[in-house]
C-alpha positions in Angstrom: -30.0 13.8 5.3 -29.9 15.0 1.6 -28.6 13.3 -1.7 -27.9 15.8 -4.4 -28.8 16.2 -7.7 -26.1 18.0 -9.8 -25.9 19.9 -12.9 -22.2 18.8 -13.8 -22.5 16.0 -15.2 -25.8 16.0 -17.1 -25.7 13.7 -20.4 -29.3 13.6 -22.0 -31.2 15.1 -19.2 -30.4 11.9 -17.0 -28.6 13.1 -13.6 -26.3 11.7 -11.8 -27.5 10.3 -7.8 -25.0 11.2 -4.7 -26.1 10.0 -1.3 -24.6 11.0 1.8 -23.0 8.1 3.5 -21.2 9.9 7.1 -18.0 8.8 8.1 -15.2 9.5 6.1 -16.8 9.2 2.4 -18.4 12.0 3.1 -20.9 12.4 0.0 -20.5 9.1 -2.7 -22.0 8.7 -6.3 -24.3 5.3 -6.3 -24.2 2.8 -9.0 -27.0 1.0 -9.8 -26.7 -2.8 -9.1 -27.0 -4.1 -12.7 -24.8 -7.0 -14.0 -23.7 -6.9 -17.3 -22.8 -10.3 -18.5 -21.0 -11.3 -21.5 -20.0 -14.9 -23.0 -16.7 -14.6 -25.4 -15.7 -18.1 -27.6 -13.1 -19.5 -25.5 -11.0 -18.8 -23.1 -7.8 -16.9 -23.4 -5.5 -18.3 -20.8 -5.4 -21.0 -18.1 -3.3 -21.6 -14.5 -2.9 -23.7 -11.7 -2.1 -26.6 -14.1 -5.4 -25.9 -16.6 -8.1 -25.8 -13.4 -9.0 -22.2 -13.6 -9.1 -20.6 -17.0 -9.0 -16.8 -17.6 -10.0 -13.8 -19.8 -7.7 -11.5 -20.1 -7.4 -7.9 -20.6 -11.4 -8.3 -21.6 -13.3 -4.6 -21.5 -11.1 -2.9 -18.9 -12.4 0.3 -18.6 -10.0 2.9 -18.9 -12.2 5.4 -17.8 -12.3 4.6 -13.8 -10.3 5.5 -11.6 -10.0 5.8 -7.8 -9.4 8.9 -5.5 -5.8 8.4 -3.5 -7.4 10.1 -0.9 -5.1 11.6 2.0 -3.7 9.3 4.6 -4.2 10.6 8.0 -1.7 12.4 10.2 -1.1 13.1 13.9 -3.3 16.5 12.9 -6.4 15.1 11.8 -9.2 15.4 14.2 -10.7 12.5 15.2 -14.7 11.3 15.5 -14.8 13.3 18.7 -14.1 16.4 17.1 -15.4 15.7 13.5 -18.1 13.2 12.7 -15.6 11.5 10.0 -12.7 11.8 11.3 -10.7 8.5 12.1 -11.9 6.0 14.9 -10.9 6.6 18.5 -9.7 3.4 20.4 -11.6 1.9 23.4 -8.1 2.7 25.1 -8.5 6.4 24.7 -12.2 6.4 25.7 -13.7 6.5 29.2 -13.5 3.2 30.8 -17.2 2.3 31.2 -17.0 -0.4 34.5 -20.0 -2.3 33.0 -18.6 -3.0 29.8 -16.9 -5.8 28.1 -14.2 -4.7 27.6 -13.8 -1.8 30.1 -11.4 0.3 27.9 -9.7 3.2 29.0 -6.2 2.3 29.2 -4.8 5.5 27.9 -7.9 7.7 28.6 -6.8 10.9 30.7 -9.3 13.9 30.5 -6.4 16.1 31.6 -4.5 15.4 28.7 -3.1 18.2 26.7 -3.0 16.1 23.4 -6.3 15.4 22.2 -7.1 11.7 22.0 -6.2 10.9 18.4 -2.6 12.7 18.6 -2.1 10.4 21.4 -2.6 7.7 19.5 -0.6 8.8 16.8 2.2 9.1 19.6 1.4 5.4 20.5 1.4 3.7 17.0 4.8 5.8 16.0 6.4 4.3 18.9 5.5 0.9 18.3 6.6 1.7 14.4 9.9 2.7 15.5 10.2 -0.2 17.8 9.4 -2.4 15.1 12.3 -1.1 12.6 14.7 -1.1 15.2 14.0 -5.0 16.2 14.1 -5.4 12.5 17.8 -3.4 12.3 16.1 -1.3 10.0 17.1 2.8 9.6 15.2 5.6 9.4 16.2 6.2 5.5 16.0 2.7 4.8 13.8 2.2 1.5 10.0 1.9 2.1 10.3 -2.2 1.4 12.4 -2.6 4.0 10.1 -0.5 5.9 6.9 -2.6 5.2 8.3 -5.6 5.8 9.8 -4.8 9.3 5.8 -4.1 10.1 4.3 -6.4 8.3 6.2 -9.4 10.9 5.3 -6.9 14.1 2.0 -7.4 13.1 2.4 -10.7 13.6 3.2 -10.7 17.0 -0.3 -9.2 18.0 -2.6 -12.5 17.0 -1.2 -14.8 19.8 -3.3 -14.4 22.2 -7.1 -13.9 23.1 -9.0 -12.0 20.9 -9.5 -8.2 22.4 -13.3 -7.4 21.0 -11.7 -4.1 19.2 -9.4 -4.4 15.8 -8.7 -1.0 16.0 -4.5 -1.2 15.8 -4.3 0.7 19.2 -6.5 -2.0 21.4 -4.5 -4.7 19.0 -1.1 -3.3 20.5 -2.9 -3.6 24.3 -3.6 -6.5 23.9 -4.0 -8.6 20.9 -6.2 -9.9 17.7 -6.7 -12.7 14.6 -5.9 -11.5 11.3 -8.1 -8.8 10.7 -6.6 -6.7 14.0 -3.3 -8.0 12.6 -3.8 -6.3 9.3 -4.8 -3.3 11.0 -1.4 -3.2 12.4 0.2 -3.7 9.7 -1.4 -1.3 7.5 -1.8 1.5 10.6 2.1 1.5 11.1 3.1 1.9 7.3 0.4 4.5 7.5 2.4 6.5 10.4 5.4 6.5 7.8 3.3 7.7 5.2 2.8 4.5 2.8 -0.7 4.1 2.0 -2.1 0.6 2.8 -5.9 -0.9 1.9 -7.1 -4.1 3.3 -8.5 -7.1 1.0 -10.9 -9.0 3.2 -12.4 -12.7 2.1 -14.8 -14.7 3.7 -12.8 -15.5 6.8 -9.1 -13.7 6.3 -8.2 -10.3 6.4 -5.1 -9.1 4.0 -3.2 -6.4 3.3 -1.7 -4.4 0.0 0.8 -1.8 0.4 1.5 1.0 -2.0 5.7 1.2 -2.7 7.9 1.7 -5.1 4.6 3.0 -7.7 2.6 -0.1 -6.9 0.5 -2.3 -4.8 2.2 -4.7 -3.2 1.2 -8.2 -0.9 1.4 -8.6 2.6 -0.3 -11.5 4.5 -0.3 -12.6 8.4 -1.2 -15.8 8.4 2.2 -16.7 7.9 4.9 -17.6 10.2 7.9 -17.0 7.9 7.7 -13.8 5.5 5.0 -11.8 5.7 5.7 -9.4 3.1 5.6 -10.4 -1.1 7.6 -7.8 -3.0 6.5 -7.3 -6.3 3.6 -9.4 -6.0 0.2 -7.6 -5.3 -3.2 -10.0 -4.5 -4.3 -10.8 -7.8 -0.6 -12.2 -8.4 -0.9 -14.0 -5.3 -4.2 -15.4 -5.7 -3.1 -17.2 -9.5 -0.3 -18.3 -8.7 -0.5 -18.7 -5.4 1.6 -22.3 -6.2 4.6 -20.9 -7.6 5.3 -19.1 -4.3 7.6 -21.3 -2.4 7.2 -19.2 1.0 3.5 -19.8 0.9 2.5 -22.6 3.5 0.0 -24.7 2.1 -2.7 -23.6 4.3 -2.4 -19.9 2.5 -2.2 -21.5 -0.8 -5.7 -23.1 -0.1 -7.0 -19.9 0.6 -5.6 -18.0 -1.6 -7.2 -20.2 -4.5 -10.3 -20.2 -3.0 -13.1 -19.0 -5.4 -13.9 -17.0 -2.5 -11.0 -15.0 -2.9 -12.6 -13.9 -6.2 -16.5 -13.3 -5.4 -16.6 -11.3 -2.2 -15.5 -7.7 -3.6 -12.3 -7.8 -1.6 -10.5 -4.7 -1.8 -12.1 -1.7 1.1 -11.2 1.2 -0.3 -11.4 3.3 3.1 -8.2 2.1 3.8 -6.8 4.7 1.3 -8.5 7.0 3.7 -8.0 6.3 7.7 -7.7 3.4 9.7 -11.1 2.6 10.7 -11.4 -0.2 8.5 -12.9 -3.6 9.6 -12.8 -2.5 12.9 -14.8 -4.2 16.1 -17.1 -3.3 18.8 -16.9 -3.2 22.7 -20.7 -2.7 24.4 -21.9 -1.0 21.2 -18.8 1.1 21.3 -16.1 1.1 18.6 -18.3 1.0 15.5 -20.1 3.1 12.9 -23.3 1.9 11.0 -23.3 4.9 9.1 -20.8 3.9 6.6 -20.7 0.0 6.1 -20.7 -1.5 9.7 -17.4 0.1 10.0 -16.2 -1.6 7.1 -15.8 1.1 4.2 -16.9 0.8 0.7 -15.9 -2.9 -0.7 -14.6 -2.7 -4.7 -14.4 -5.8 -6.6 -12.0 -6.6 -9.5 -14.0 -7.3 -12.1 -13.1 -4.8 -15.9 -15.1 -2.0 -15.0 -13.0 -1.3 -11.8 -9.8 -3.4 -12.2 -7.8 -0.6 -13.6 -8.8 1.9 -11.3 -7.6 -0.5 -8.6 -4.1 -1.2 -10.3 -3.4 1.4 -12.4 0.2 0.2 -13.1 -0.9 -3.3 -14.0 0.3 -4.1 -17.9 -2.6 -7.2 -17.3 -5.8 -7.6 -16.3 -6.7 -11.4 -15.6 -10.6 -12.2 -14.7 -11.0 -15.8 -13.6 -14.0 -17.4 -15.6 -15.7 -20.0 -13.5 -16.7 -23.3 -14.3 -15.1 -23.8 -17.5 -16.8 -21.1 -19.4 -15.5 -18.2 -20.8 -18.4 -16.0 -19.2 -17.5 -12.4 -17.6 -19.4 -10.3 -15.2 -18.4 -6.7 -16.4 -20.2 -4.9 -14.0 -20.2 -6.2 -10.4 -22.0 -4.9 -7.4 -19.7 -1.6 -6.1 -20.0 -2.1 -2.5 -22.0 -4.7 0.3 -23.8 -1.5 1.3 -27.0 -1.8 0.0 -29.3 1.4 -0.8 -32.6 1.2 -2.6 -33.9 4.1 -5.4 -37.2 4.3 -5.2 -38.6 5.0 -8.7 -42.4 6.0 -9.9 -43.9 5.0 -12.8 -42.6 6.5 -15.9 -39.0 7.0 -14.7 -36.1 6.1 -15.6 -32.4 4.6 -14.3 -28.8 4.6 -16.8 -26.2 2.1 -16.2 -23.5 3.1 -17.9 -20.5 0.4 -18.9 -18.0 -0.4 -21.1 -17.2 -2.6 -24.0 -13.7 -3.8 -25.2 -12.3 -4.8 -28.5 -12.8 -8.4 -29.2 -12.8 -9.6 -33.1 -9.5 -12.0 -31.8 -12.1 -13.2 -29.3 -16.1 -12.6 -30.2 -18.7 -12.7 -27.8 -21.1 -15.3 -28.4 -24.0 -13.6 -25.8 -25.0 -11.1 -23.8 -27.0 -10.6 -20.9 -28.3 -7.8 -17.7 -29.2 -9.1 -14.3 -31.1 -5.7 -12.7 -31.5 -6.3 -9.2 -34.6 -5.4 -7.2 -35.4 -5.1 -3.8 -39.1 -7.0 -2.9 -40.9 -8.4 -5.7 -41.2 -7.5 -9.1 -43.3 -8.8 -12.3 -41.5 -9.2 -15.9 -43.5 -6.5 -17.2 -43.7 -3.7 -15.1 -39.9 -3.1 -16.9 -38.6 -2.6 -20.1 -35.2 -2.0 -21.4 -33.5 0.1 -23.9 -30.4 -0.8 -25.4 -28.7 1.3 -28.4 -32.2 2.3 -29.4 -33.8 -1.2 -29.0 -36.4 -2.0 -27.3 -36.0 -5.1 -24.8 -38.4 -7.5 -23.2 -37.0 -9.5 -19.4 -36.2 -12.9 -20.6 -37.5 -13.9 -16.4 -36.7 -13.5 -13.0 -33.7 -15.3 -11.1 -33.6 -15.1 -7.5 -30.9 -12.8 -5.8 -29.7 -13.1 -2.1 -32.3 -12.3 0.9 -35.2 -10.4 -0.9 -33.6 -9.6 -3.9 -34.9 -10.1 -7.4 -33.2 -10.2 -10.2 -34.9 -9.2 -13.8 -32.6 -10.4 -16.5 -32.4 -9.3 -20.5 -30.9 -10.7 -23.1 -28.9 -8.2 -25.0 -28.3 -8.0 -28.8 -24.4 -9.0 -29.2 -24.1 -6.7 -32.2 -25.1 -3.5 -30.5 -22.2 -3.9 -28.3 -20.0 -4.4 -31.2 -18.3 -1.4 -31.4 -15.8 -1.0 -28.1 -16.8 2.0 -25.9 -18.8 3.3 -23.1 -22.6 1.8 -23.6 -25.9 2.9 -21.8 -28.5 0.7 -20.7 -31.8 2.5 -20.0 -34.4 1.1 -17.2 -37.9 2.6 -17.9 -40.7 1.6 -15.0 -43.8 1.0 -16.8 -45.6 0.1 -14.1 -48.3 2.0 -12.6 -46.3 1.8 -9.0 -43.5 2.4 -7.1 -40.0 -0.1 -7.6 -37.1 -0.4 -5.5 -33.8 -1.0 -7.8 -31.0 -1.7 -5.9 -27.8 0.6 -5.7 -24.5 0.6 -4.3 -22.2 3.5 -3.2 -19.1 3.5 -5.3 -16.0 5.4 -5.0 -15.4 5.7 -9.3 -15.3 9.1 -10.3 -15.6 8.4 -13.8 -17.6 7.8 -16.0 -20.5 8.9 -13.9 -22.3 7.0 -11.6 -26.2 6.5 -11.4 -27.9 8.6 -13.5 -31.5 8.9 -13.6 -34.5 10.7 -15.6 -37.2 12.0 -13.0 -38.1 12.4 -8.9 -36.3 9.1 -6.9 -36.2 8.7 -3.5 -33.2 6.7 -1.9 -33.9 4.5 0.7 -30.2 3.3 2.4 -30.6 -0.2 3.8 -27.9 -1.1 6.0 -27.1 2.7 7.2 -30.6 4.4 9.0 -34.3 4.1 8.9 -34.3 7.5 8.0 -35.0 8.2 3.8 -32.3 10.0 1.9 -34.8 12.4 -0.1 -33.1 13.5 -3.4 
């Protein structure tokens, strides 16, 4: 496997990185895993009664946006014809008599249809069945639509839990939320409305796209699935003002969790594979997230590309202070760039106005994989030269380096550039993430790297 190195996009002889991930992402731009950190002089607003205070509208990059992707249809081949094409079922697969579970309910090797059409056939009938127990028409407005699937879904997390999620084994036999979500999302996909998944620590959610914007939908509800005109940042700040929510949801839904996990899995723009189970080592890809697509968190360099018809962009600021992480980690898919001595990594990101609201501090957390010593690094920032300030420990064997940045070379709102020079006379690992931003350009980086993915194959990606 390759990563390319492409002309296109060349700013100042640094180059942008593109891994190949498999499955349907195809080829992806990294982003180095570098947290820019920023400290304004109060908050701007507060909710939930003055417990969790917010900045808002803070360095939302307007220059990141997401692909829409195409959803798939009854004519897209699936994984047995095209490595990343959408997930077959256990139900459509040869029964395997050793295996738990056994599968094969639909499989028939004399089958005209090929395997993913079939399914298609399935999941529109139980669509249909689902607007018709709802006494909703076929030209009924997309809403409606929704939330007639949205309480099918429901009915599929009753019973034991089948060891697939995909939505076809769901409708077999049955699920918890995540296989419920599946559902949901799967049979608004049938009808054409793209859904996406937001997945916390232990729940699984949904957002539907109608009527030009994201929109809620939950299962862990026995009344009304479905929020109109409420997408999950709504939901999750004022989860109290929603009289429908039971108060096991509202806990939840103000969990800090709901906030720190990078939620949103942007494959579900893509085909329904998403968060998807196993069955004997069957039913799941490593290649592209465990099966679980690229995560995106809602932090300001990506919130906009998430909700583009948003008129406000609230970040929660923990603990009482009015600290914001621009630049959050892109994905849990870990990949490492290898980098010699002498080269260098950019991290691009970008800097609001704020003279109603100065920052009082600034600061980079650059993640490493394995150990690494204050000065084999040095930093560059609008032409200045910066020294680590020390090392904070990162999850499993991650290291952080962290730099204090000058607050008046981010004065003026924009795109900046950080610029990561090894000085070492050996090889470091910097940590990256696959991201699905087009712009502004992803990784970019001065010299030979090798990337090493983590959580995907022993095998190097060579660039």
């Amino acid at each position: 496997m390759t990563a390319d190195r492409t002309d296109e996009t060349k700013h100042d002889d640094f180059l942008p990185l593109v891994t190949y991930l498999g499955g349907p992402f195809d080829r992806q731009p990294l982003d180095v895993a570098a947290e820019v950190i920023v400290t304004h002089e109060r908050l701007d607003e507060s909710v939930r009664g003055g417990d969790l205070g917010l900045l808002v509208d803070r360095h939302v990059n307007p220059q990141t946006r997401l692909p829409r992707g195409v959803l798939v249809t009854r004519e897209t081949p699936g994984e047995d014809v095209r490595r990343h094409g959408p997930y077959l079922s256990l139900a459509v697969q040869r029964p395997d008599p050793e295996g738990e579970p056994v599968g094969g309910e639909m499989y028939d090797p004399n089958a005209q249809e090929p395997p993913h059409a079939r399914e298609w056939d399935f999941l529109l009938e139980h669509a249909e069945k689902a607007l018709a127990e709802a006494g909703v028409g076929a030209n009924a407005p997309d809403a409606e639509k929704v939330g007639a699937f949205a309480r099918y879904g429901l009915k599929f997390k009753t019973g034991p839990t089948y060891a697939s999620f995909h939505p076809v084994d769901v409708l077999l036999h049955s699920s918890y939320c995540t296989g419920a979500a599946n559902v949901q999302a799967t049979l608004a996909n049938v009808h054409g409305i793209p859904a996406r998944h937001c997945c916390i620590s232990n729940h699984t959610m949904t957002e539907v796209y109608v009527d030009g914007r994201w929109q809620f939908v939950d299962n862990h509800v026995h009344t009304e699935p479905f929020v109109p005109g409420s997408d999950y940042v709504d939901v999750t700040l004022n989860c109290d003002s929603y009289e429908e929510f039971s108060d096991r949801q509202r806990r939840y839904l103000s969990h800090r969790r709901c906030w720190a996990r990078s939620p949103w899995h942007y494959s579900g723009m893509l085909y329904w594979h998403w968060a998807w189970g196993m069955g004997k080592d069957r039913g799941i890809r490593t290649d592209v997230m465990d099966g679980y697509g690229i995560g995106v968190p809602c932090d300001p360099h990506h919130a906009a590309a998430l909700y583009p018809e948003r008129d406000s962009y609230p970040f929660p600021a923990w603990d009482g202070k009015p600290e914001l992480t621009l630049t959050e980690k892109a994905s849990w898919l870990r990949v490492n760039i290898l980098f010699g001595a002498g080269e260098r990594l950019r991290k691009v990101f970008y800097v609001g106005p704020c003279e109603d609201n100065p920052l009082t501090s600034a600061r980079v957390e650059w993640w490493f994989r394995g150990e690494v010593e204050t000065g084999e690094v040095v930093l560059d920032c609008a032409g200045r030269t910066i020294e680590p300030s020390g090392l904070a420990d990162g999850t499993g064997t991650v290291t952080k380096v962290c730099f204090e940045l000058p607050k008046d070379a981010l004065a003026e709102p924009g795109l900046h550039a950080l610029v990561l020079t090894n000085r070492s006379d050996r090889q470091l690992n910097a940590v990256a993430y696959p991201t699905p931003l087009l712009d502004p350009p992803a990784v970019v980086t001065q010299g030979a790297a090798r990337i090493r993915p983590q959580s995907l194959t022993s095998e190097p990606i060579v660039i």
